[in-house]
MMTF fields as JSON, N, C-alpha, C and O atoms, coordinates in Angstrom:
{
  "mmtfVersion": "1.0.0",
  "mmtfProducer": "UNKNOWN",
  "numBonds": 263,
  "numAtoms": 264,
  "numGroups": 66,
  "numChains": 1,
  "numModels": 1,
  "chainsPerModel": [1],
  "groupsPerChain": [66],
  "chainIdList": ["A"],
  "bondAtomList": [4, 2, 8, 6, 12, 10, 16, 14, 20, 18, 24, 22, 28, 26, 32, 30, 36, 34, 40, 38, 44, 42, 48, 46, 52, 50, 56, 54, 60, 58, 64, 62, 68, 66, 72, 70, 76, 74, 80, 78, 84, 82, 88, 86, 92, 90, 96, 94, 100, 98, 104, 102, 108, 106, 112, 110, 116, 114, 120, 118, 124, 122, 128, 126, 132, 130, 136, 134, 140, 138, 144, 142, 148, 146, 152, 150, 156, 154, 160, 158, 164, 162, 168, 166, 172, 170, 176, 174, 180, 178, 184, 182, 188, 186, 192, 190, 196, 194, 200, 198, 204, 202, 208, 206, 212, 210, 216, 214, 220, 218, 224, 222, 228, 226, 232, 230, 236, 234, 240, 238, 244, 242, 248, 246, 252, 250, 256, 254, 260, 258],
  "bondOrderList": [1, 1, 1, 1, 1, 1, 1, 1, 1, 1, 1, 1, 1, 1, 1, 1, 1, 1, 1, 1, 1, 1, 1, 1, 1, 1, 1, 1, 1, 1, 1, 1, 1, 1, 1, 1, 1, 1, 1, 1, 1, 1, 1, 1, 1, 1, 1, 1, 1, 1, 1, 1, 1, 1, 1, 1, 1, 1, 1, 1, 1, 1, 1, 1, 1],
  "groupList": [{"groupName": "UNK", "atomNameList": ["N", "CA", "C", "O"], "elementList": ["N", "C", "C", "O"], "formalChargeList": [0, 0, 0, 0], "bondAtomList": [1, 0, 2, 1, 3, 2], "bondOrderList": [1, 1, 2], "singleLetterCode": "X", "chemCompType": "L-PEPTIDE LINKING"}],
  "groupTypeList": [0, 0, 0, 0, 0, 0, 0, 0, 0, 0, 0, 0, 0, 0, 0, 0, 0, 0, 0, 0, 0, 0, 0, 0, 0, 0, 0, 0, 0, 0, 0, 0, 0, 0, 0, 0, 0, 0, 0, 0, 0, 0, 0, 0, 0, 0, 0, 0, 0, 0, 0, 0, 0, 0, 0, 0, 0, 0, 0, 0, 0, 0, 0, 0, 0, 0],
  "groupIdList": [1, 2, 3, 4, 5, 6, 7, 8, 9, 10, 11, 12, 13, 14, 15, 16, 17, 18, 19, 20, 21, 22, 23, 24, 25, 26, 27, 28, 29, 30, 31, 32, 33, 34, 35, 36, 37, 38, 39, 40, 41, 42, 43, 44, 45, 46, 47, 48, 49, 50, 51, 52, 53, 54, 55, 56, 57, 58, 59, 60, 61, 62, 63, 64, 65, 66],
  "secStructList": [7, 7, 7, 7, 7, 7, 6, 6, 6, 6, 2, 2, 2, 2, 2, 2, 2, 2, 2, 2, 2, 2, 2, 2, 2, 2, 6, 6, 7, 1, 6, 6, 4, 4, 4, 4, 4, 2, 2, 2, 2, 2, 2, 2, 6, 7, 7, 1, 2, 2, 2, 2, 6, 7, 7, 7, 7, 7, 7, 7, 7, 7, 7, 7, 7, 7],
  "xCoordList": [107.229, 107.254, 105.893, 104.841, 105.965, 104.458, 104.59, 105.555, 103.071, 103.022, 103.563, 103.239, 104.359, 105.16, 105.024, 105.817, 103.572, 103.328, 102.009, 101.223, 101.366, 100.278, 99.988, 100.757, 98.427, 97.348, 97.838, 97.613, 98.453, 98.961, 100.044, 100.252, 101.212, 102.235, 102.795, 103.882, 101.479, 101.438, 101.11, 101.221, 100.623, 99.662, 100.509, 100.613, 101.394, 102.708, 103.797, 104.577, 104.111, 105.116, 104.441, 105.219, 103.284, 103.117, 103.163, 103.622, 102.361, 102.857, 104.516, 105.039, 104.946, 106.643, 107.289, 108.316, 106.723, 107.654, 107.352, 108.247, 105.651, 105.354, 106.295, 107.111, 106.03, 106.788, 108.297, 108.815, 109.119, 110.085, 110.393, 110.986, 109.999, 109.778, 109.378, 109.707, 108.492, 107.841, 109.025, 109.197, 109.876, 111.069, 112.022, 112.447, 112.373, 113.256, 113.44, 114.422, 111.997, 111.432, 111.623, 112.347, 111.011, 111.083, 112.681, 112.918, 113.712, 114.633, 115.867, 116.969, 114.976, 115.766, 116.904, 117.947, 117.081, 117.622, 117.761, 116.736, 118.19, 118.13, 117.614, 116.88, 118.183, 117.489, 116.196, 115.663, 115.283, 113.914, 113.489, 112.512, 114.572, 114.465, 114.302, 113.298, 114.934, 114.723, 113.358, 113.215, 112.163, 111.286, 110.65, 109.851, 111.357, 110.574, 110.909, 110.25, 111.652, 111.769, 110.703, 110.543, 110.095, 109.354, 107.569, 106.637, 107.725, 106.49, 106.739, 105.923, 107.746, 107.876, 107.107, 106.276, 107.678, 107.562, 106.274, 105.721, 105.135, 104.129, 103.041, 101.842, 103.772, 102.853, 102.662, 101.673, 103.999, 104.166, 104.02, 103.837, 104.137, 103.617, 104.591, 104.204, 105.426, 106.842, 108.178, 108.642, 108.746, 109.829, 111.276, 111.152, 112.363, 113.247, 114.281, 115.05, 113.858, 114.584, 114.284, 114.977, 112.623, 112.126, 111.633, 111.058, 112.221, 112.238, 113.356, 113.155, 114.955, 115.656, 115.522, 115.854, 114.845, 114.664, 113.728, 113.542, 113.192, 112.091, 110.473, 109.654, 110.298, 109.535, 108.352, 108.597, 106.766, 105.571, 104.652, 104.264, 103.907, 103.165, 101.259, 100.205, 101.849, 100.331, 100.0, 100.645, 98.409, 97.473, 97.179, 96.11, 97.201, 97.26, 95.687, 94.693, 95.653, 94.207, 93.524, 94.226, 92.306, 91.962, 91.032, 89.996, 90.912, 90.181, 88.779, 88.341, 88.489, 86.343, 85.813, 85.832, 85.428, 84.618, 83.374, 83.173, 82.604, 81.704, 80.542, 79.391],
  "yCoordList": [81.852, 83.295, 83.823, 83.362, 85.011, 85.274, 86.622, 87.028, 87.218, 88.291, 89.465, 89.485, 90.559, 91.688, 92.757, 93.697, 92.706, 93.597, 94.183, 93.592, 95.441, 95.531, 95.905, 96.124, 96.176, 96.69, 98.163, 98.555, 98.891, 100.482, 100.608, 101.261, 99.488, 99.74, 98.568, 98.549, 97.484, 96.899, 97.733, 97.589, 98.706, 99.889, 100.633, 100.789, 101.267, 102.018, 101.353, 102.084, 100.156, 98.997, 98.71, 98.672, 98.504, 98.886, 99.769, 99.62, 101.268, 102.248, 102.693, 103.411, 102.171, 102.749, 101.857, 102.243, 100.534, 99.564, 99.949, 100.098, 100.178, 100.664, 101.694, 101.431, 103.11, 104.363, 104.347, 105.279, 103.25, 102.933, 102.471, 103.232, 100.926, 100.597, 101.308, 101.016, 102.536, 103.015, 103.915, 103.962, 104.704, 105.527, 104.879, 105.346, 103.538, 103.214, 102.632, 102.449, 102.332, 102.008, 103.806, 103.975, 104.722, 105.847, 106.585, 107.248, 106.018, 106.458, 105.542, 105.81, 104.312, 103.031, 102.745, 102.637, 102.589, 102.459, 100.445, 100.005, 99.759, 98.713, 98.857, 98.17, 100.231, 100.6, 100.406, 100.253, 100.334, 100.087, 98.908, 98.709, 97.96, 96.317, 96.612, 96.11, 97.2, 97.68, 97.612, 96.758, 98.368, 97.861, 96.64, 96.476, 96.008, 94.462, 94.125, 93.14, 94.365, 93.977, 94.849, 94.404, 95.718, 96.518, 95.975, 96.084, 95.302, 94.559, 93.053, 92.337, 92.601, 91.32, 91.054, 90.176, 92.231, 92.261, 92.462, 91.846, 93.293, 93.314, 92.239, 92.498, 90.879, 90.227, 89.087, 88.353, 88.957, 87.859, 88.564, 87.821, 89.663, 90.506, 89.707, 89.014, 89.945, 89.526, 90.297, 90.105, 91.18, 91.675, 90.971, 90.244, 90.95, 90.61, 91.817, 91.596, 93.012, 94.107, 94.575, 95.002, 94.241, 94.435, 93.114, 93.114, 92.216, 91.222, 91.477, 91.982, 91.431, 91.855, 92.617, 92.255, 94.031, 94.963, 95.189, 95.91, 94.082, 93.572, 94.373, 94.231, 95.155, 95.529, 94.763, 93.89, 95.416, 95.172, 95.464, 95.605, 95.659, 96.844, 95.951, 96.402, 94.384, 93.724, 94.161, 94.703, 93.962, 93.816, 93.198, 92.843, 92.563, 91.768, 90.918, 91.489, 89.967, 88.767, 89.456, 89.903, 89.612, 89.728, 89.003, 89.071, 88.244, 87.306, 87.661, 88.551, 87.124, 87.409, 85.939, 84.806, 86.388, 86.375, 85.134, 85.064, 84.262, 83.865, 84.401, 84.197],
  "zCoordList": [75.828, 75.813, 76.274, 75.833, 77.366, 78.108, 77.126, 76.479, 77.289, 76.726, 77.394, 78.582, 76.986, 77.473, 76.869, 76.933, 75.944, 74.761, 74.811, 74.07, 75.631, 75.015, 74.153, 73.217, 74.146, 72.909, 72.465, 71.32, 73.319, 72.726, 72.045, 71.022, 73.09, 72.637, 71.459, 70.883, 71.317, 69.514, 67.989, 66.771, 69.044, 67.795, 66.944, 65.727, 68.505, 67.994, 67.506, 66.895, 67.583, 66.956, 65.72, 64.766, 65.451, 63.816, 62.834, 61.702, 63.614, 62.954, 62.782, 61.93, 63.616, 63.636, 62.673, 62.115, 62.382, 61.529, 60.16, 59.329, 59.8, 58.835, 58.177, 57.294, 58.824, 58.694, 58.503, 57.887, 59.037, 58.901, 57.678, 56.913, 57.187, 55.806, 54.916, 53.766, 55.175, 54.306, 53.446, 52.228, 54.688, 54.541, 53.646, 52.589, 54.279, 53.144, 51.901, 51.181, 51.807, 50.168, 49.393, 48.412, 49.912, 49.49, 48.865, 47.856, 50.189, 49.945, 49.051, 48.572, 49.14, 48.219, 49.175, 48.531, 50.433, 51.536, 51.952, 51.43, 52.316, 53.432, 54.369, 55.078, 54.411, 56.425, 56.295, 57.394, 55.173, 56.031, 56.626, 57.348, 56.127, 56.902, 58.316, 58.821, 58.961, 60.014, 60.513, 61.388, 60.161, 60.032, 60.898, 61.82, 60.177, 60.83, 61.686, 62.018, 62.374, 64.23, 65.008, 66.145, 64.793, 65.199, 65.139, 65.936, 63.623, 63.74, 63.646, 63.065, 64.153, 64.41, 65.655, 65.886, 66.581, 68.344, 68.233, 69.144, 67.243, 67.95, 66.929, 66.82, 66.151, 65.885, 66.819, 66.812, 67.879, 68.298, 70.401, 71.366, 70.439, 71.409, 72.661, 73.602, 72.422, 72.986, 72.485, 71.361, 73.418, 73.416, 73.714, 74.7, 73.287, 74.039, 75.14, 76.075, 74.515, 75.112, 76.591, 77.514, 76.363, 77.498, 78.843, 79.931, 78.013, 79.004, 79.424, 80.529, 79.144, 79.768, 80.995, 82.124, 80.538, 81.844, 82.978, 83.959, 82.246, 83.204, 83.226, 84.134, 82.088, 81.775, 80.809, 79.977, 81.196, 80.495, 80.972, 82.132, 79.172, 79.44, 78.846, 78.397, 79.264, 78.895, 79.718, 80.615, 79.544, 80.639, 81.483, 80.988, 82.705, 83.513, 83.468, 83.021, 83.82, 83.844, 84.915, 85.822, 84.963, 85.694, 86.271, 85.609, 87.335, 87.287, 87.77, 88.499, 87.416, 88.208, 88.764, 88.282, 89.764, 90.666, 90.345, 89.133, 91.07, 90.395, 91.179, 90.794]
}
């Protein structure tokens, strides 16, 4: 698995999984399991949704020069 995940959009995959869980502890819900696909994707910084579509938003290597 290559990386398909950047640094912004890991930031927002935590805050969103958080906020998610957070909701359904609050509301005594399941749904906040939910949650954890959101920060699954950005501990392991690999999507499957967006490999499908062929999308990513890493950063590319850049190589230098000697």
């Amino acid at each position: 698995m290559t990386c398909n995940i950047g640094t912004t959009d890991r930031i927002v995959r935590v805050l969103l999984g958080v906020a998610i869980i957070a909701a359904g502890l609050y509301f005594k819900s399941w749904w906040g399991l939910i949650g954890l696909v959101p920060l699954a994707t950005a501990a392991t910084g690999w999507c499957a949704v967006y490999r499908l579509i062929g999308i990513s938003t890493c950063e590319a290597d850049v190589e230098q020069g000697s």
